[in-house]
N, C-alpha and C positions, 0 to 999 in steps of 0.2 A: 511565482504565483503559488500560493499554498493548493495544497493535493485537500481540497472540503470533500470531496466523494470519496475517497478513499479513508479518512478518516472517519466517514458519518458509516463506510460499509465494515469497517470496524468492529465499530460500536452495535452495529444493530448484529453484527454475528456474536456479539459477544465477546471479544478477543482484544485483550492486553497490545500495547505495544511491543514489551516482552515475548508475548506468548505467541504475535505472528512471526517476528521476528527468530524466533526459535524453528518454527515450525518451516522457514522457507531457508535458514542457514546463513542468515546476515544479524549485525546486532541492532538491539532497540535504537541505538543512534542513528541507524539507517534510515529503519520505520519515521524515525523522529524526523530527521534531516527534509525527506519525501513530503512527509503530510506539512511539513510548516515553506516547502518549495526550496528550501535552500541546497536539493540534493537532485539529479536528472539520474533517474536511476535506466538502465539498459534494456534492452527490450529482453531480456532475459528473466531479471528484475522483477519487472513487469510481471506478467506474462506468471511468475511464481504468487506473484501477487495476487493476482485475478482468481489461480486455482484456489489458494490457500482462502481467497473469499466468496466464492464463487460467484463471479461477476465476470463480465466481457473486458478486454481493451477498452470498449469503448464508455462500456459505463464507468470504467474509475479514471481514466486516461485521456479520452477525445473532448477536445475545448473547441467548444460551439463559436 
């Protein structure tokens, strides 16, 4: 299932797939992988993700 929250909290920060990716120490193909679902990234992952966007687990992560 594609990651739509994680890539809509992206965009409205402003931030490249590139440039999170850089910023949390994975490549764009990760970022890529994630937001289109073909990738289950670790609660590590995660969790880098949320800071670098500043959002919760749940806001990018928890499926209702």
């Amino acid at each position: 299932m594609k990651n739509k929250k994680m890539k809509i909290a992206r965009i409205e920060s402003d931030v490249s797939q590139e440039q999170l990716a850089e910023i949390i120490g994975v490549t764009r193909q990760t970022i890529n992988l994630i937001e289109s679902g073909n990738y289950n990234p670790s609660l590590k992952l995660c969790i880098d993700i949320c800071k670098a966007l500043n959002k919760t687990l749940n806001d990018l992560f928890w499926e209702e």
